[in-house]
N, C-alpha and C positions, 0 to 999 in steps of 0.2 A: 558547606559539606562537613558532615560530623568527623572528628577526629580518629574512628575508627573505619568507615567509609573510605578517608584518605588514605590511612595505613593497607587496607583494602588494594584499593585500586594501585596501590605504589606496586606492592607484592604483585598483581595479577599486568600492570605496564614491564615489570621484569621478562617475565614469559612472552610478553609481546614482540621482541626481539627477535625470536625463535619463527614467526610467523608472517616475516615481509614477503611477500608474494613472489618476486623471483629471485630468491634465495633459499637455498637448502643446506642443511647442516651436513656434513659427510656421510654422517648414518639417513638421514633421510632420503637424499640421494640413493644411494646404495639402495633401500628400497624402493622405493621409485622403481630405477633401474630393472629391480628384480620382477616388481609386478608385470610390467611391460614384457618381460621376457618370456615370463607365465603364461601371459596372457596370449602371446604371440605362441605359444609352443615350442622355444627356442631353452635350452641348457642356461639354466638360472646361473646368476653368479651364487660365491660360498655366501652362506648364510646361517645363522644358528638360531635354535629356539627363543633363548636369551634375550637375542636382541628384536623378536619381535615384538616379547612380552614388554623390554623396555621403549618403545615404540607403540605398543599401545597403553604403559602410564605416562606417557609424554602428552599424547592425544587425550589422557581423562584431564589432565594438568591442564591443557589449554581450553578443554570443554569448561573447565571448572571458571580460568582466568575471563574467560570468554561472557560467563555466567555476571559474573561480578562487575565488569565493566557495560555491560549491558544493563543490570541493575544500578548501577552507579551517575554512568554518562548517558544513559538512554537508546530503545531500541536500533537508534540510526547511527551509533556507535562506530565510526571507522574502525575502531580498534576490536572491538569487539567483532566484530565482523571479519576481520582478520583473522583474529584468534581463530573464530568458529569455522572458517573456509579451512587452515591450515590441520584442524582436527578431524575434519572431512576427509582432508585429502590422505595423511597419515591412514585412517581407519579405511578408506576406498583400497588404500595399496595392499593393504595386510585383509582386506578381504580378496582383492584378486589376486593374490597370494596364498588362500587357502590355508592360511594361519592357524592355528588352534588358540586362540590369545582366551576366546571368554567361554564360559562355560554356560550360563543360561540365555543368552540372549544374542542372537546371531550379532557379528560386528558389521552386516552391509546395512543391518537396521540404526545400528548408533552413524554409522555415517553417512545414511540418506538425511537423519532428523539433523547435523551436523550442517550437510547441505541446503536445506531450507531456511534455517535459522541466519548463515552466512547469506541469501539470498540469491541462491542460485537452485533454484527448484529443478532447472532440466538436468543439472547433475546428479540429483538426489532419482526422480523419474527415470535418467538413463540408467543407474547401479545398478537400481531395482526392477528392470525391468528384464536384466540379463540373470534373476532368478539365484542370486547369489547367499538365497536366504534360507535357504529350505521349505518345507510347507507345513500347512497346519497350521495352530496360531500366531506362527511367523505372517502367515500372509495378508492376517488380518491388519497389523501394526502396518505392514508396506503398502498395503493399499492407501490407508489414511495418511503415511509419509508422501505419497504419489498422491494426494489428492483423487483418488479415483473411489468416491463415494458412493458409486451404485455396485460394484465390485466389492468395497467393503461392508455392504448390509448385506451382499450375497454370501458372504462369508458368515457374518455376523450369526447370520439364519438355519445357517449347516452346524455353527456351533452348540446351538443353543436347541436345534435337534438332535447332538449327540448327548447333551447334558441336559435334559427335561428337568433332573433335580435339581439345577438352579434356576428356574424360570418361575418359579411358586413365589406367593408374598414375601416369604421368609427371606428370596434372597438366596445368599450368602452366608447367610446365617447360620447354616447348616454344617459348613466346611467349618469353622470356631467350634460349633459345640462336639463334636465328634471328634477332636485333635487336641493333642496340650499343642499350648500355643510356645513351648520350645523350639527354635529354628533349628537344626538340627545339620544347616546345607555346608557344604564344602565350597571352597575353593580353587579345587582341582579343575583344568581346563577341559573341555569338551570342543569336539568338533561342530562347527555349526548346523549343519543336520544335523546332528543325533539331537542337538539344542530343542529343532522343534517336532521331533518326530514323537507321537504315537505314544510309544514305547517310554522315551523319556517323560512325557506329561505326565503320565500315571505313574512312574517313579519319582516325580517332583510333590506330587499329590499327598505321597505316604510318605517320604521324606519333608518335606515343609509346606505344613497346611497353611502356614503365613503367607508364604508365598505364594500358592494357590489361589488364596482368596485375593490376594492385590492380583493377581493375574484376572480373576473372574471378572472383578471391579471393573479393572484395568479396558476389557472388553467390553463390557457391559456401557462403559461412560462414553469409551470411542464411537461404540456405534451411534449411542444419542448425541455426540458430536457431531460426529456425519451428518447423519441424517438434520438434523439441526441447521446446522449450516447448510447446505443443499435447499433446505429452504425457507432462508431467511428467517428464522424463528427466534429472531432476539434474545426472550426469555428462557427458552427451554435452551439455547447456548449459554447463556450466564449462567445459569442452574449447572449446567455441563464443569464448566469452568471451575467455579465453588467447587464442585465436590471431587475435579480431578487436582484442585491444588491441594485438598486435604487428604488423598491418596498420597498424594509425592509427601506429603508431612508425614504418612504412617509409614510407608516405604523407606524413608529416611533413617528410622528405627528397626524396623524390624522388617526387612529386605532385604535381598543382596544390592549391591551396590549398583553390580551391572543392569537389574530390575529399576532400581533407583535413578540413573542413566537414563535409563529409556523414559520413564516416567517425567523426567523432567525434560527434556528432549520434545516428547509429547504434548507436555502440558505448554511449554514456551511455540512450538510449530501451532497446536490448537487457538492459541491467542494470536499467531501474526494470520491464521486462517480467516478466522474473528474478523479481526481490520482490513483483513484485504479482499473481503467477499464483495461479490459482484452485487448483491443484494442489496448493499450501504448505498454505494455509488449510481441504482438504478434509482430509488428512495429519494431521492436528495434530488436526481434529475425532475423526477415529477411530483414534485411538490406544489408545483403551481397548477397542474393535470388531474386534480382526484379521478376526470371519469377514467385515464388512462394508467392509472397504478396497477389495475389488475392485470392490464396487458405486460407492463412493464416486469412484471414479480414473472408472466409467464416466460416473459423471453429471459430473467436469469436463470429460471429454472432450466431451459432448454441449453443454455449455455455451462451449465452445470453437469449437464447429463454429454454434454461436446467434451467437456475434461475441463472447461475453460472458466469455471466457476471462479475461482480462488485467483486471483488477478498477479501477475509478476510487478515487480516491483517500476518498471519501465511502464506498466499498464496504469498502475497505480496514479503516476506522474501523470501520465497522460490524462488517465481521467478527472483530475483533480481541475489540469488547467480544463480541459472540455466544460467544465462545473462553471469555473469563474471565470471564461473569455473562449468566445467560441473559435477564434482566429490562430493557431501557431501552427510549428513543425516538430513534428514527432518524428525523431531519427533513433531509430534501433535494428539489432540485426536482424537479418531474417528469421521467422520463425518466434517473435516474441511477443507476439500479437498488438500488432498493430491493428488487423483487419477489424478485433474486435472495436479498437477507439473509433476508428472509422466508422462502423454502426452504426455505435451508439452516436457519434455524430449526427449522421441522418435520421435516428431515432428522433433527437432532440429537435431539429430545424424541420423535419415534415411532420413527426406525428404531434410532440409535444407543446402543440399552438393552436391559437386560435384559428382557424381558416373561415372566410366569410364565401357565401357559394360564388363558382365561379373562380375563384382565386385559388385554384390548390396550386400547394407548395411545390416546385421542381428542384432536384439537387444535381448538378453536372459532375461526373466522376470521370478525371481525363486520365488515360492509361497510356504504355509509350506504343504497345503491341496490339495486336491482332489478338495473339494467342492468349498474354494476360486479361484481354477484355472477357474471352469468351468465362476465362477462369471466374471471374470477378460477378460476373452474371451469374452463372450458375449457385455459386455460392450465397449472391446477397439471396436470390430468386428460393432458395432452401429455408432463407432463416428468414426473409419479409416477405416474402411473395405475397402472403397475405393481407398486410398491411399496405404493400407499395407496387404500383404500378413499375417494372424492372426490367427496363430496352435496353437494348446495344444499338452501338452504330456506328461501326468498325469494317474492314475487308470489304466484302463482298454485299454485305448488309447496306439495305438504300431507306432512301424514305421518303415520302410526299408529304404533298399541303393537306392531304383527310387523314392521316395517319389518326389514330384513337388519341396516345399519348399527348396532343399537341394541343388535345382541349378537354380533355377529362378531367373529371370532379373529383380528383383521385390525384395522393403526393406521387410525383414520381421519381424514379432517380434515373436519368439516364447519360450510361456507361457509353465511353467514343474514347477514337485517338485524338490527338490533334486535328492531325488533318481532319477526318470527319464534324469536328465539332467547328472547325473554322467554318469550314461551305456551309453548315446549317444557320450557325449564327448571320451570316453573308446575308441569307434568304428570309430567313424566320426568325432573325435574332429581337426584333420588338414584341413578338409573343414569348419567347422565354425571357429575356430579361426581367418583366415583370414581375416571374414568376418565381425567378432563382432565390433561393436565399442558401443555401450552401453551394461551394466547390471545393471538393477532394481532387487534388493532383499527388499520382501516384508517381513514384520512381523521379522525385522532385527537384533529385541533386543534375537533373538532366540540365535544368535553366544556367547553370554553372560553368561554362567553356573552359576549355583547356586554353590557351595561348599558343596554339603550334599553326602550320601551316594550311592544313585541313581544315581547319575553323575559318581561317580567315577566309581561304577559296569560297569556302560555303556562305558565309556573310557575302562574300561579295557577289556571291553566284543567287543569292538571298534563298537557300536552300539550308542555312543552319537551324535544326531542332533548340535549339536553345532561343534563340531569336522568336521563330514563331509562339516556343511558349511564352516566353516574355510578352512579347506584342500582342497575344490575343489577352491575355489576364491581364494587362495593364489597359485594353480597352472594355473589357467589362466592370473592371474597378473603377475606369473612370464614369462610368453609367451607372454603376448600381456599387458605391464605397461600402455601404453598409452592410455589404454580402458578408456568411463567413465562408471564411476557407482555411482550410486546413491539409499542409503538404508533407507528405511521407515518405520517406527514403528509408534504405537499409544499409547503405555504403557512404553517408555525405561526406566521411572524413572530414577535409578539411573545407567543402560548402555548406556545412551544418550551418552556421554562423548566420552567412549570407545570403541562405536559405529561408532562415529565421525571419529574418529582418526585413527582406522582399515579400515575404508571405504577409507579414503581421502590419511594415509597413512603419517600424519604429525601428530608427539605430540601435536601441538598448534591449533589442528583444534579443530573447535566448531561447536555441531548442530544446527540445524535452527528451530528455532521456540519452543523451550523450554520454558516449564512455562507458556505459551497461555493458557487459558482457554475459552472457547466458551459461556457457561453456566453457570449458578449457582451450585454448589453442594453444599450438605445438608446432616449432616450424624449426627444421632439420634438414638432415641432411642422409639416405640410405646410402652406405657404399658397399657396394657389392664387386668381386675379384675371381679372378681366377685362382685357384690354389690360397685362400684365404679366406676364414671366416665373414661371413658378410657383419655389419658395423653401422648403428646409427647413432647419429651422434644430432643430439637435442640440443640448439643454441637458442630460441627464443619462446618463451612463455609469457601468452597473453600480451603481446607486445613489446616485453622486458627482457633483455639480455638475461638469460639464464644462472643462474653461480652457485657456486661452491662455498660457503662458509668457511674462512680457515685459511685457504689453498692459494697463498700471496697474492697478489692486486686483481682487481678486472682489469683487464685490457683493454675493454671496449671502452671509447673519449669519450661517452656521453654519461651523464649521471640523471638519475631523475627523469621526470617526462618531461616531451619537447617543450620550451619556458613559450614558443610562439610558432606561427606558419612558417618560421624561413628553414627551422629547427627543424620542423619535423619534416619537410621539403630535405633537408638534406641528408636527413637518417634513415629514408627511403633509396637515396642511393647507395648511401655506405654500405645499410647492409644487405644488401645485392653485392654489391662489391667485395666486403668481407666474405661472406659465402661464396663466393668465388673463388676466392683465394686461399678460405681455409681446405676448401675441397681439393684444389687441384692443385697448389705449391706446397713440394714437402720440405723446400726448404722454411719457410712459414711456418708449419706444425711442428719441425722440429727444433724450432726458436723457443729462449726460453719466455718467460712471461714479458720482461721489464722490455726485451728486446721488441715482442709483439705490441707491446703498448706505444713505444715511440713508433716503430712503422705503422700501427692504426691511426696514433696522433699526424702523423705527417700525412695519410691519406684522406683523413680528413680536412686540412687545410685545406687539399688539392678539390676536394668535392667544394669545400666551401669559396671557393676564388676563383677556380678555373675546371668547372664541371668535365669539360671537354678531353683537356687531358686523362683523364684518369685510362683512356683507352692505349695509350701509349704506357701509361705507369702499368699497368695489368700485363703490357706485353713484356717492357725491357727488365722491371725490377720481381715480376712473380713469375716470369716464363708461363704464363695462361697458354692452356690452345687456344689456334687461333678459330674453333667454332667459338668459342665463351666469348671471347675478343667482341667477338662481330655479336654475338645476341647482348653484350652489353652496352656498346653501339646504338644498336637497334633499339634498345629501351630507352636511353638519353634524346636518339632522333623522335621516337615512338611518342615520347609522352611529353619530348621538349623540357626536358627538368632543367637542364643545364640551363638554359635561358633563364628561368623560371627562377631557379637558383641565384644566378648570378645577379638577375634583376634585383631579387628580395634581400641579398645583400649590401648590395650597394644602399639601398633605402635602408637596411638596417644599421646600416654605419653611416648615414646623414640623420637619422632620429638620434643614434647616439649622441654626434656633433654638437647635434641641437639642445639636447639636452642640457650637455656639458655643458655648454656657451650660455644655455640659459641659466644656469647654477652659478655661474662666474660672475655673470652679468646683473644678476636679480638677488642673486644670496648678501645680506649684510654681512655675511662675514668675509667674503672673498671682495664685493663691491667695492669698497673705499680701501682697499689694500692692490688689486688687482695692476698693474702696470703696464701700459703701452707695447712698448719694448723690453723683448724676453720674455712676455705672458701673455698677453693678447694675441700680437703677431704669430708668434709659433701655432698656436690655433688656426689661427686665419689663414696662417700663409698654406694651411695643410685643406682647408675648406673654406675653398674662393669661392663655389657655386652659391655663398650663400647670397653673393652679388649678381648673382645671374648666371646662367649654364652656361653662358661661352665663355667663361672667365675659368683661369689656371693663375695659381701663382709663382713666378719665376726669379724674383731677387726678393730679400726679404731686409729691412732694415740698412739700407745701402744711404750712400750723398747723393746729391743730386747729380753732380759729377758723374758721379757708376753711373745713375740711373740713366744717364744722357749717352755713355758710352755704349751700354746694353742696346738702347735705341736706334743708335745710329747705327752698329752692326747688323740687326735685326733688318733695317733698312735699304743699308750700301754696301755693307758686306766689309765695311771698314772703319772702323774707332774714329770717335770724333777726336780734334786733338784741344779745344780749346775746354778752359776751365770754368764753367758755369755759377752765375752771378743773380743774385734776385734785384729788381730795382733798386734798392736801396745802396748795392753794392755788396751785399753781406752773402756767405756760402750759404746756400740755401739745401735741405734734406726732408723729405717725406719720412712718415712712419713708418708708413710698410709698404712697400711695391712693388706691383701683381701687374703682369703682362702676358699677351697673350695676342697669337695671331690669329682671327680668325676666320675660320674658313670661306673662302669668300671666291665667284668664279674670275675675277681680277686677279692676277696672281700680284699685281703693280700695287692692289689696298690692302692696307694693313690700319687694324685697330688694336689699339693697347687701354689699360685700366691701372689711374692711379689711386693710389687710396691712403687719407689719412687716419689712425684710428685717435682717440680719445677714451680716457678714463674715462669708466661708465659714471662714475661721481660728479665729472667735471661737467659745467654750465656753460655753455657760449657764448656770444658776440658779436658784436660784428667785428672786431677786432681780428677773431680768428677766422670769418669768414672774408674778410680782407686779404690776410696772410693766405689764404688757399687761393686769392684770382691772384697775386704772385706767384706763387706757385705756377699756378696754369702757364699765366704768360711769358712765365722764366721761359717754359718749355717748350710753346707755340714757338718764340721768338726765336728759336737756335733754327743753323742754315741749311740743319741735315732734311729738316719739315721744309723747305719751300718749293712751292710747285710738284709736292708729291700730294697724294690720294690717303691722307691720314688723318683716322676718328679717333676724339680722346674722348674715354669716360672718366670721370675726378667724380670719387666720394670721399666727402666728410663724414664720419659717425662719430657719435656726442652720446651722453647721458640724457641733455637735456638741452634746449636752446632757449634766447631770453625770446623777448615780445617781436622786437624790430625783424629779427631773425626770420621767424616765423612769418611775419609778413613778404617778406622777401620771397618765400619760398612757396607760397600758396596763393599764388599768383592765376588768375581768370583763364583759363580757355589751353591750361598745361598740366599736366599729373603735379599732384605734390611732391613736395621735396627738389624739385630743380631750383637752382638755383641760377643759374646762368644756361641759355641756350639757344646754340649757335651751327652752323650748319657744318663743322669741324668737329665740334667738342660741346657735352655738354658734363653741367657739374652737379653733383645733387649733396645734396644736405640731410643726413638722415639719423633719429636717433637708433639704440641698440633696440627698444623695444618695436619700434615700426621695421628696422629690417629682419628680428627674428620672427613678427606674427607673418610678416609675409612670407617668409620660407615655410612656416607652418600651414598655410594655407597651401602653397604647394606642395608638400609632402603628403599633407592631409588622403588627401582620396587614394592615394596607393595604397599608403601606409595601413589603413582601412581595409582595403581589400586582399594585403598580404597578412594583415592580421599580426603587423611585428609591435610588438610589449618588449619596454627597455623596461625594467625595472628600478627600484629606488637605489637597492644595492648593487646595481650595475654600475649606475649613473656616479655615486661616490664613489666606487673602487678607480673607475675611468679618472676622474676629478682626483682623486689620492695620485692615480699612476702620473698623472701631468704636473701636478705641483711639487712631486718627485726630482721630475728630472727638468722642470725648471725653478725651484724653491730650493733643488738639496731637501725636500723634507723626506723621512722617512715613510715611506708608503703603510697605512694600515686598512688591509681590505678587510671586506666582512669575512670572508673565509677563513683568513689569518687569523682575526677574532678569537673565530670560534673556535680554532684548532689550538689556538694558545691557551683556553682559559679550560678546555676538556682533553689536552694530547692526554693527562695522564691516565682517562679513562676510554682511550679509542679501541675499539673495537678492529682484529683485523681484519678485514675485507676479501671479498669474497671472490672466487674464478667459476669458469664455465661448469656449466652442470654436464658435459660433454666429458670432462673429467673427471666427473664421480665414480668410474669404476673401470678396468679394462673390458674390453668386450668378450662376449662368451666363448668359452673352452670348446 
């Protein structure tokens, strides 16, 4: 990167600060605020000219930083993308605020192009659709900001009839030679009507012919953009291109700046139009089809003329992978066109192949409804009818052995619920199977169960939707593997994943389009009163706790996005819970910040350990009515989180374990230092399960003596009194010693678990496995054991064992690792790395399915905090780090956007 590039990008990363997504500076807040109030027809708060105009050079500041880091780091720039959404949103506010900030160039036009460039197109299409621009050659630019190209040549057409003198060879040419070419224009603001009214054009005309003629340009290159792209016309777009980037070069000079703005605005939204035509992506599909290119160009044009040309960015994803692998899951919200990928799916597997007669292609499209099927039909039957034979067979809808579809020379795609396509396949499933080569499964996060009650009735009642989809697409997979399929949701949250990977068939698949958001979301709270201003108060945007720049700590315990499933499992109840409480305890609202943070900290402990409680915590510590009480109840019983919760933690604090133990155990630097007693033990003694689930540990580093007396109480309910001896004579002690009764319907049996451990450096013997059947038999041999109902378990754990060892213990027609066994006690011998792959192999498949990631910086903060508090060493976490080597440059942190302003007068 060139030297001045980096000074660049350093300057426009400064401003990026200003543009973290749920965060607002006080004054942007404040606007916000106000638009919203506007817009609602509600008594704005105070506000001055002032600060709108310094709010929209804040917005040219970010469009600019925005410009640079896109230029710099590339169009998929997170930062830049930032930038450009925050500029959007700034210029959104102060147009629905009815601002006077610019003077030629409406501001809902600079922050639709704003919007598209951040890639969120339905924002920019929703602005400008609410007309906030005026008319006339305003609505030319909004159209092509809105992608709505047939609208913008209709416009194009009314202009270029009102001005005939510019449609001649000449051009333009005309507006130069008839004008000095002195700009002449102000900088005085205007209202955005009067911007594009009539009246002003022809005063802009005799006031600045320079600008005139970029405006004539300006129109003139759009419309051959449009149209251009609309259909597919490569060249006549890069000609486009060329000569709107050398507009923005003379605009730069001799324009206003706000002209300038739009123009580049234009020409950066013209290019990502470019790339993300539907045109490219049809092109590429049939390539191997020459005779069906023509079809192919007609169905983007059709989808051009639908509004749906110009592809989103989630579309984009999708089609890419449709290109290079016919099989995944596309997860986006509603509304971001998925239908289109699906299509083009069935495009691809019916029309764009070979078919030999007799064998036409069939595609199964499973839907969960009735009502979505009919939807689904009609739709595809609109835009293929003609290419594709397009049934349902759903409700009320039946079907026989002559039906047409069952043997026609002709692809077809036929649309069913579940149930309908089980019975068909039941009867007639050897004539489609040969025939299938796609399945789309709609509403896909269905195969995904809850873990509650209702689930399980249903498995067992063998009446669960998730089961039969399962069960039928795992029997057509297994007939026909090579099919593709391709599964669709709009809600997977947290079954994207596992969606993915079912569908595709590979552990390391990933969905597509994950985390897309189209739109703003907004999740509050209205409070409406008697004798009071009604009051809303905005706490999450776009998923993120809302804030205030400036206005002392957040309060809300979570930072960042959830690091895994257990995380975001339990930040679904909190804030339910938080919302509950900020709404209805005033003792809560009227706590100061630091106060709300430790009572948020502490309820979330409570979510995070003991979901259950939190219905008691709601009633005794926030006085909740007792309707919230019970609907919050109802949500824990409803969706079964709390299990859910508690389950994923517990596994997330045995991955931790494992972890740590396996850092202790395998890291050379902890390895050959690490010690038995007082570093091992204290681990172990806290995670026995890793010797088996019925194991707890109860005395930790005791004589053999304690250990005997433990025993014997546990037993007879009273202390041995004699002092215990190894054969040789000598006081004998274990390492560590873990007991444990376990559950058993005998209340008379009882089993316990001794365990020696070994430095993980240390090599064995048989010397030391000698010294362990002393051991045993020390213990067998005492008089509190005889004639009672008592199983011992004895492990040894070692680094390493010699040869003779090893023989002993891999012994013909017994599990490895025993050592001795006997119908009382058995003793096993095992090193650290065969007892932790085997706990690994047992965590494995949950661990999986809950989707929990320990991190590397978890795993050494964890391994710091224990060699802490048993080394004495001074703990240094990564946090700590980073807060020591940057405190003098911290930034202060930010509170709820809910405090951005008092509510209205």
């Amino acid at each position: 990167m060139a030297r001045l590039d980096e000074q660049r990008r350093e300057l426009a990363l400064s401003l990026r600060t200003r543009a973290t997504e749920n965060e607002l500076t006080p004054t942007q807040a404040r606007l916000f605020v106000r638009s919203l109030q506007i817009s609602w027809q509600v008594p704005p708060i105070g506000w001055t000219e002032r600060e709108s105009h310094e709010q929209f050079a804040d917005a040219r500041r970010m469009l600019h930083a925005a410009s640079i880091l896109r230029e710099v780091d590339g169009q998929a720039s997170p930062d830049s993308l930032a930038c450009y959404r925050r500029a959007a949103e700034l210029l959104e506010w102060l147009a629905r605020s009815s601002d006077p900030v610019t003077r030629d160039v409406p501001v809902a036009l600079l922050a639709a192009g704003a919007y598209q460039l951040a890639g969120l197109p339905a924002m920019a299409t929703s602005l400008l659709r609410q007309g906030r621009y005026g008319a006339g050659i305003a609505e030319i630019f909004a159209d092509f900001l809105s992608a709505d190209f047939d609208s913008l040549l209709e416009h194009c057409a009314l202009f270029w009839r009102d001005h005939p003198e510019l449609t001649g060879r000449s051009g333009s040419a005309g507006v130069l030679d008839a004008a000095d070419l002195a700009d002449d224009e102000t900088d005085d603001p205007a209202n955005d009507e009067d911007a594009a009214s009539p009246q002003r054009r022809e005063a802009d005309r005799r006031e600045s012919p320079v600008g005139w003629y970029v405006l004539v340009e300006l129109i003139r290159v759009v419309g051959l953009l449009g149209d251009a792209v609309r259909r597919g016309s490569q060249g006549r777009v890069e000609q486009a291109l060329n000569k709107l980037s050398n507009l923005n070069m003379l605009a730069t000079r001799l324009s206003s700046e706000e002209l300038w703005i739009l123009i580049n605005l234009i020409e950066s939204t013209a290019k990502r139009f470019a790339d993300s035509s539907l045109h490219g992506r049809v092109r590429r599909l049939a390539e191997n089809t020459p005779n069906q290119q023509a079809r192919m160009w007609r169905f983007a044009r059709e989808q051009f003329a639908r509004g749906r040309g110009v592809l989103w960015a989630s579309q984009v994803q999708g089609l890419e992978r449709l290109i290079a692998n016919s099989s995944f899951a596309l997860c986006t919200p509603t509304g971001s066109g998925k239908t289109l990928v699906a299509n083009l799916a069935l495009v691809k597997e019916l029309l764009l192949v070979d078919v030999q007669p007799g064998e036409a292609p069939l595609a199964l499209y499973l839907v969960p409804s009735r009502a979505l099927a009919s939807e689904v039909e009609t739709k595809l039957t609109a835009e293929l009818g003609g290419d594709l034979i397009v049934t349902g067979l759903y409700g009320g809808a039946d079907w026989g052995i002559t039906d047409y579809w069952l043997t026609a020379d002709r692809a077809v795609v036929l649309i069913a619920t579940v149930e309908k396509a089980e019975a068909l396949l039941r009867y007639v499933g050897h004539l489609l199977t040969q025939r299938m080569r796609l399945m789309i499964i709609d509403e896909a996060h269905q195969v995904v169960s809850e873990d509650d009650a209702t689930t399980r009735e249903a498995l067992a009642a063998h009446t669960s939707r998730a089961m039969r989809i399962e069960a039928m697409v795992t029997r057509l997979l297994a007939n026909k593997p090579d099919m593709a399929r391709i599964a669709l949701t709009a809600v997977a949250g947290g079954a994207a994943r596992p969606v993915a990977r079912w569908i595709e068939g590979r552990t390391e698949a990933e969905p597509v389009g994950i985390g897309y958001r189209s739109s703003r979301q907004l999740i509050g709270a209205l409070r409406v009163a008697s004798r009071r201003v009604p009051e809303a108060i905005l706490d999450i945007m776009n998923g993120q706790m809302l804030y205030v720049r400036g206005r002392d700590q957040p309060v809300y315990p979570y930072e960042g996005d959830p690091k895994d499933e257990v995380e975001k499992r339990e930040r679904q109840v909190l804030d339910i819970a938080i919302h509950a409480v900020s709404s209805y305890s005033r003792d809560f609202k009227r706590a100061e910040n630091p106060l709300k943070k430790i009572t948020l900290g502490l309820l979330r402990e409570a979510v995070r350990h003991n979901p259950e409680a939190i219905h008691n915590i709601l009633h005794h510590v926030f006085n909740l009515p007792k309707n919230r009480q019970d609907e919050f109840s109802s949500l824990l019983q409803k969706t079964n989180l709390g299990n859910i919760i508690s389950a994923s933690t517990l596994i997330a604090d045995r991955v931790v374990a494992l972890e740590v133990l396996k850092s202790i155990v395998f890291n050379p630097t902890h390895r050959r230092t690490v010690k038995e007693r007082g570093e091992l033990d204290v681990l172990v003694q806290a995670n026995t399960w890793i010797f088996g689930e019925n194991f707890h540990i109860t005395l930790a580093e005791a004589g053999l003596s304690r250990v005997m007396q433990r025993v014997s109480e546990e037993l007879t309910g009273h202390r041995g009194k004699r002092k215990i001896t190894k054969p040789d004579g000598s006081s004998g002690r274990v390492d560590s010693f873990l007991g444990r009764i376990v559950p058993h319907q005998d209340q008379l049996h009882r089993e316990f678990l001794l365990i020696e451990l070994k430095r993980p450096s240390l090599k064995i013997g048989r010397k030391e496995t000698d010294q362990l059947e002393d051991y045993v038999n020390a213990v067998r041999r005492q008089p509190d054991f005889h004639s009672t109902s008592t199983f011992w378990n004895f492990f040894l754990v070692t680094g390493e064992y010699e040869d003779d060892v090893r023989e002993r213990i891999t012994q013909q027609g017994r599990p490895s690792g025993i050592l001795i066994q006997k119908e009382t006690h058995v003793v096993w011998v095992k090193t650290w790395s065969q007892l932790i792959r085997e706990c690994e192999a047992r965590l494995h498949f949950i661990a999986e399915k809950l989707q929990v990631e320990v991190t590397d910086e978890f795993i050494e903060e964890r391994i710091a905090q224990l060699k802490s508090s048993i080394l004495k060493e001074e703990p240094k976490t990564v946090e700590g780090a980073a807060a020591g080597s940057n405190s003098s440059h911290a930034e202060p942190k930010p509170t709820r956007a809910s405090d951005a302003a008092p509510p209205p007068a």
